[in-house]
C-alpha positions in Angstrom: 140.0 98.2 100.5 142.3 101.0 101.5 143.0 103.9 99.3 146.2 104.0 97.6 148.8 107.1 99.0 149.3 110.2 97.2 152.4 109.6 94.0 155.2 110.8 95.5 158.4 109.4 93.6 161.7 109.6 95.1 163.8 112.6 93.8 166.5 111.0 90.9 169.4 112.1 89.4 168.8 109.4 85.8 172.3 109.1 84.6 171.8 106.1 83.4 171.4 105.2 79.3 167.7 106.2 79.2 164.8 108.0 80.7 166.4 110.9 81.3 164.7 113.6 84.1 162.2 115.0 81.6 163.0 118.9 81.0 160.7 121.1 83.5 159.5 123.1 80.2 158.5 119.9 79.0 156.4 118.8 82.4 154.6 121.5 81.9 153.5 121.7 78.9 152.1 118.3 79.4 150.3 119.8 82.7 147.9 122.3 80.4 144.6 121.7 79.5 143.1 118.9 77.2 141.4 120.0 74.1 139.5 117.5 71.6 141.3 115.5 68.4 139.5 117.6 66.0 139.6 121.0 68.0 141.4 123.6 65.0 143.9 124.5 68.2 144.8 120.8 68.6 145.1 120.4 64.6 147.2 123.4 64.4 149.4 122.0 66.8 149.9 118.5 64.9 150.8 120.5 61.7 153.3 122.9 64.1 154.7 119.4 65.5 155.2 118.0 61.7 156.9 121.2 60.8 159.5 121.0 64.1 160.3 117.6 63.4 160.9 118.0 59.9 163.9 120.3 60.9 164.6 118.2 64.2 165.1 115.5 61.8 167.2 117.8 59.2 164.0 116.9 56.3 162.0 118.0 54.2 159.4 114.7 54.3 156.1 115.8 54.7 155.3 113.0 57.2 157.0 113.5 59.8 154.9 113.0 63.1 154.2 111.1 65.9 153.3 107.7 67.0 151.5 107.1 69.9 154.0 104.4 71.6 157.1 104.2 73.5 160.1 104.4 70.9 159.6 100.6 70.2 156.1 101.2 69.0 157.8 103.3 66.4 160.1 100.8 65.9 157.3 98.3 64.8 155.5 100.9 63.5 158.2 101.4 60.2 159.0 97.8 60.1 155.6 96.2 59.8 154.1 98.7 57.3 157.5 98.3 55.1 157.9 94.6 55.2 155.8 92.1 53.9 156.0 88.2 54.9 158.7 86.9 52.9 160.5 90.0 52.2 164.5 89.9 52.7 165.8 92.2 55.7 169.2 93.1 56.1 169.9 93.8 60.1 173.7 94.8 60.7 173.6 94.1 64.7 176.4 95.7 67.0 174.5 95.4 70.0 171.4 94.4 71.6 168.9 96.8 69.6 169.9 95.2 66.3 169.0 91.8 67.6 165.6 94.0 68.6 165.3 95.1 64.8 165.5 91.4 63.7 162.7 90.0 66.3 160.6 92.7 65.1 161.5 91.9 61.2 160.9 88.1 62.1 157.1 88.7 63.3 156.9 90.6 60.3 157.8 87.1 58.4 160.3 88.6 56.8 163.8 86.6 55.9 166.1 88.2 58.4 170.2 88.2 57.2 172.0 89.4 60.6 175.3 90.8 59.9 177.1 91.0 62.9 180.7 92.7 64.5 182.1 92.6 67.9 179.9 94.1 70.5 182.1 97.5 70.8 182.9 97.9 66.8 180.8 99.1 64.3 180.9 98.6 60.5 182.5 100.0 57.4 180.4 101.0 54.8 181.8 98.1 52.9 181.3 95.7 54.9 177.4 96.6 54.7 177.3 97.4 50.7 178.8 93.6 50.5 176.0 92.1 52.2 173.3 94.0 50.3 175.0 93.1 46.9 174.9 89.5 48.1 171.1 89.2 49.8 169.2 91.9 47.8 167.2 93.2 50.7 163.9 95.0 50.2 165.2 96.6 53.5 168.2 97.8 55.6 167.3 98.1 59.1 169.7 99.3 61.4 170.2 101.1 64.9 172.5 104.2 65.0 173.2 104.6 68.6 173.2 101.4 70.2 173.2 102.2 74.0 174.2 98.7 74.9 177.5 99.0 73.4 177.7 102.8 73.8 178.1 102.8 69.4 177.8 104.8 66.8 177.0 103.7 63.8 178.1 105.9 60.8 175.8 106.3 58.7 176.6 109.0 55.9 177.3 106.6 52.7 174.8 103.6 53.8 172.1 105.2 52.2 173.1 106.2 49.1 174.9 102.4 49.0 171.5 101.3 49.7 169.8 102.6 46.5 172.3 101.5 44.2 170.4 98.2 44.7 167.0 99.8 45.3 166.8 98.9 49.1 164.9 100.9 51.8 166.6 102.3 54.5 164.8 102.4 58.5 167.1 103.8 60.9 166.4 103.8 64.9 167.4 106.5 66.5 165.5 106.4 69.8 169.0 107.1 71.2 171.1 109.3 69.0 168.5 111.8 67.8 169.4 115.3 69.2 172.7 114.4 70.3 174.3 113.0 67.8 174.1 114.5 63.6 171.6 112.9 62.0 170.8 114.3 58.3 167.6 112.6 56.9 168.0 113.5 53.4 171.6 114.3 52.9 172.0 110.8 54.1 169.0 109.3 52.0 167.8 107.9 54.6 164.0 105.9 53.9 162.3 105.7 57.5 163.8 107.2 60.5 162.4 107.2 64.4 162.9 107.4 67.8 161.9 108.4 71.2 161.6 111.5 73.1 163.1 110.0 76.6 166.9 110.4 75.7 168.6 113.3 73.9 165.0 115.2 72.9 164.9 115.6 77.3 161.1 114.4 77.3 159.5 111.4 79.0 159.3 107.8 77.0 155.7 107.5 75.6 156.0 109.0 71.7 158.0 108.1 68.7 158.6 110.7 66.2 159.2 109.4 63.0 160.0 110.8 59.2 159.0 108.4 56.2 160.4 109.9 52.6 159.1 109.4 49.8 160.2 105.9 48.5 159.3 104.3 51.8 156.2 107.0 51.7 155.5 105.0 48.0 155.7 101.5 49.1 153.4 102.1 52.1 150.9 103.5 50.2 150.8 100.3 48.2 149.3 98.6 50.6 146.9 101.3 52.1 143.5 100.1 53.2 141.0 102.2 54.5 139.6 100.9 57.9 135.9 99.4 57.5 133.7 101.4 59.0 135.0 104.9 57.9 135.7 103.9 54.3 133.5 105.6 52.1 133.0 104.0 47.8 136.1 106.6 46.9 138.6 104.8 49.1 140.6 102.1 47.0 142.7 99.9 48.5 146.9 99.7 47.5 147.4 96.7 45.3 149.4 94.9 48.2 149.0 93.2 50.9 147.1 95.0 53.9 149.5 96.1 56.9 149.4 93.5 59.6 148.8 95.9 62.6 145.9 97.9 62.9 147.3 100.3 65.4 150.4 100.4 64.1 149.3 101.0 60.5 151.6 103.8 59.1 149.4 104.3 55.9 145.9 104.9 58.2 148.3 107.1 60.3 149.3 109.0 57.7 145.9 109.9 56.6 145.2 110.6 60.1 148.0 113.3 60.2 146.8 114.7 56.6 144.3 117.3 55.8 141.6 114.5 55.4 141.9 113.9 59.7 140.8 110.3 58.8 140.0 108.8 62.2 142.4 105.9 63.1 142.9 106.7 67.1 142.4 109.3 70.1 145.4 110.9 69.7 147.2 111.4 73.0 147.3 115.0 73.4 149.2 115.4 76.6 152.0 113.4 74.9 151.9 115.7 71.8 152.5 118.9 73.5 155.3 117.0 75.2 156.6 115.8 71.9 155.9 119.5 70.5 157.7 121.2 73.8 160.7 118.7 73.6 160.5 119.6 69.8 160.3 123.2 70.0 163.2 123.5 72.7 165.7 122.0 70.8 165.1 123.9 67.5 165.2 127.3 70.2 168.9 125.9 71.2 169.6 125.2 67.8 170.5 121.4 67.2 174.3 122.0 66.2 174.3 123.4 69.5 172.9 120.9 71.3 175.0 118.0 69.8 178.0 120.3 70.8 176.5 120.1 74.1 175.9 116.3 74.3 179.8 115.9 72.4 181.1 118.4 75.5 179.1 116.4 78.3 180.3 113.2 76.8 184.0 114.3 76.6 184.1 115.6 80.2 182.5 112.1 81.7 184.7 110.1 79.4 187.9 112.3 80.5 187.0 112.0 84.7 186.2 108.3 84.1 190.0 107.9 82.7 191.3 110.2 85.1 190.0 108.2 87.8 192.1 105.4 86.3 188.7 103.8 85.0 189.0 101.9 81.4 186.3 103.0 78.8 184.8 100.2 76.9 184.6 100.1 73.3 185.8 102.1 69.7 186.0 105.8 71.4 186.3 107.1 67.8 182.6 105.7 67.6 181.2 106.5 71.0 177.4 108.1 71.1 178.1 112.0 72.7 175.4 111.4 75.2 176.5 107.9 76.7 179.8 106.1 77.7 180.3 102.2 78.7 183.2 101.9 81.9 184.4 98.9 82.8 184.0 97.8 86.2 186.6 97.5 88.2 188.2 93.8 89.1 186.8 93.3 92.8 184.3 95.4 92.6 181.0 94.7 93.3 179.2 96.0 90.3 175.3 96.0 91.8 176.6 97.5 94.9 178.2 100.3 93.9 175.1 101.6 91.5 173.2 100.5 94.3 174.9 102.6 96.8 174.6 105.8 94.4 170.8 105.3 94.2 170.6 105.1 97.4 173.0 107.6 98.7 173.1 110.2 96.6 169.9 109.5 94.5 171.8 108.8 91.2 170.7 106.2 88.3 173.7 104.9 86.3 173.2 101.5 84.2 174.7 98.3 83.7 174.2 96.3 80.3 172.6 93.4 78.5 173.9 89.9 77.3 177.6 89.4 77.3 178.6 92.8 78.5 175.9 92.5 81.5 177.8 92.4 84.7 181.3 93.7 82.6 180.5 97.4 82.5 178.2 100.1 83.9 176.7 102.5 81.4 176.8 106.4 82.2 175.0 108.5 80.4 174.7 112.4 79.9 171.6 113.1 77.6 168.8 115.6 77.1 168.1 118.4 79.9 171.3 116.0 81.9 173.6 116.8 79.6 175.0 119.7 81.4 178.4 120.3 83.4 176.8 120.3 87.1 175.2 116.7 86.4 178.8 115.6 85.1 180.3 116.9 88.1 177.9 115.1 90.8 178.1 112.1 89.4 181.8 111.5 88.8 182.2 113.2 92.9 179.8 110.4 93.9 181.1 107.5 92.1 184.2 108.4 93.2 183.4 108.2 96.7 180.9 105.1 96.3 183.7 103.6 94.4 186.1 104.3 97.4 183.8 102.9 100.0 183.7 99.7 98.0 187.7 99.6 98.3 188.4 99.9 94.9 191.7 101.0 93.2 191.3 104.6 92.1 192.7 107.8 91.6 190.9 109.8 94.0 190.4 113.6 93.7 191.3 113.4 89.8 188.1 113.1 88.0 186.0 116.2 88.5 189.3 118.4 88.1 189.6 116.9 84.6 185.7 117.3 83.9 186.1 120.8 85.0 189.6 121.5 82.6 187.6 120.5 79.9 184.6 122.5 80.4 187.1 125.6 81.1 188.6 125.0 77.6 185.1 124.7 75.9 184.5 128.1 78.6 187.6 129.8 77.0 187.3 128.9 73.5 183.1 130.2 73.4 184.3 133.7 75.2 187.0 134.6 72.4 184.3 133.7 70.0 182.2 136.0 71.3 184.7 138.9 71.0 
């Protein structure tokens, strides 16, 4: 047998809709030394990561943690402890990662009602308070930022529309969080989570999530102790048990809780990631870093048009961190993202379903959502674009990146004064 080579991964620019080149502060936090589940450092450290998240997620929800998944384990994680077979689910879908919510809901034998709008739309308030007045979910599950579409979803008067009928709210957020406001409790919001590879600037592999107190309630209904480590003081919730073991948000819970129940190994080099990606945005201060993902979004948009490029979708909705282009008649679609991997070593993305092939997907997210990644990658699609012979208005786009980074420039110095 011969001995595999040393890892040695080409060098990437990811401008694409997710991962994003983790922060360097994050690698290396995740490069120091292991220490056991139960070790009081690594306990102090879970409660430290409960407490950044709570204000990451703009909460006061005691459980606010982590999940030891991808952003899809945390996904399944909120649906399949909230729902039991048989439940109604509402899913308002604008994209690929509602259809996502509905799977999940479906294995959860849940009664799914899919609400959908044109894949670059999002929906009024209304439209959503009329479909829970007429289904009576026990839950509203919805994404929102959608990265397929580019989308996002408002989300300030769903939840208190939501509790008018006594409906749970889960919101993902795997692609929104840190870049886009999100207000847990202002926007009484039930279950929230996402994924550290996007706007948090950390690799995929952890799902921080906040459960509030109602959801908190009806989890705890159907808490069962694991056999093995129950002891005759540990009664079990009155409904039914949750359906996955690992993904069992009541167990978790009382593994994140003063009791340290065991449920798993937690994965430590992924929690001082979570913690690191955690702890730098609450340094930057999240205001400012949405301003910075809103800035880095503008300045792409603005040297995509510029370069005579047509934006897909509802700008007035558009995620800060990531903006859907259409490609160009005649233009070879694979070719050109090809030639800017391999040319200039930069990701962009294409899309899923009936945009797949119809637009590429560019996005500026995370530790890449700053003005010299903006800059590279419009001055190389550019000239990828041009050596594909397609119709463009060359020397245009950085120069209108650049005028509105000198504005943003301008308008920070007076402040300052």
């Amino acid at each position: 047998m011969q001995a595999a080579a040393d890892l040695n991964p080409p060098a990437r620019l990811l401008m694409g809709p997710g991962p994003i080149n983790a922060d360097p502060r994050v690698l290396r936090a995740m490069s120091t030394p292991l220490v056991g589940q139960f070790d009081p450092s690594m306990t102090g450290l879970m409660g430290e990561t409960m407490e950044l998240y709570r204000q990451v997620f703009k909460t006061a929800n005691r459980w606010s943690m982590l999940i030891d998944a991808t952003a899809r384990g945390g996904i399944e994680a909120a649906l399949v402890s909230l729902i039991e077979p048989g439940d109604t689910v509402l899913v308002p879908v604008f994209g690929r990662f509602g259809h996502l919510l509905a799977e999940i809901s479906r294995r959860c034998e849940a009664k799914v009602v899919e609400i959908e709008t044109e894949w670059g739309g999002v929906f009024d308030p209304a439209q959503v308070e009329a479909a829970i007045r007429k289904h009576r979910p026990k839950v509203v599950a919805l994404c929102q930022g959608d990265t397929s579409t580019t989308m996002l979803q408002p989300l300030a008067e769903i939840g208190a529309v939501a509790r008018k009928y006594d409906a749970l709210v889960y919101v993902d957020t795997t692609a929104s969080l840190g870049g886009n406001d999100l207000r847990t409790d202002d926007w009484q919001l039930d279950v929230v989570t996402s994924g550290l590879q996007k706007c948090l600037a950390g690799p995929s592999g952890s799902a921080p999530i906040t459960i509030g107190p109602r959801a908190e309630a009806a989890i705890r209904r159907r808490r069962h102790v694991e056999q093995g480590i129950a002891s005759p003081a540990d009664v079990a919730g009155p409904g039914a048990r949750i359906r996955s073991n690992y993904f069992d948000l009541a167990m978790i819970m009382d593994y994140w809780s003063e009791k340290r129940l065991n449920h798993h190994t937690e994965a430590t080099t992924m929690l001082y990631g979570a913690r690191e990606c955690a702890r730098i945005l609450v340094a930057e201060g999240i205001d400012a870093a949405i301003a910075r993902h809103r800035l880095a979004g503008d300045a792409m948009a603005d040297g995509l048009e510029a370069m005579g490029l047509k934006l897909f979708g509802d700008r007035r909705h558009k995620m800060a961190n990531v903006v859907g282009v259409y490609i160009p008649d005649g233009v070879p679609g694979d070719a050109v993202r090809m030639g800017l991997l391999q040319d200039f070593g930069i990701e962009i993305g294409t899309s899923f379903g009936p945009l797949h092939g119809k637009i590429w997907r560019i996005g500026t997210m995370g530790y890449n959502a700053r003005k010299d990644c903006v800059l590279t990658t419009l001055a190389a699609l550019e000239s990828v674009l041009l050596a594909n012979g397609a119709k463009i208005a060359s020397n245009q786009a950085v120069p209108a990146a650049l005028k509105l980074y000198r504005a943003a420039e301008n308008d920070a110095r007076k402040a300052a004064e």
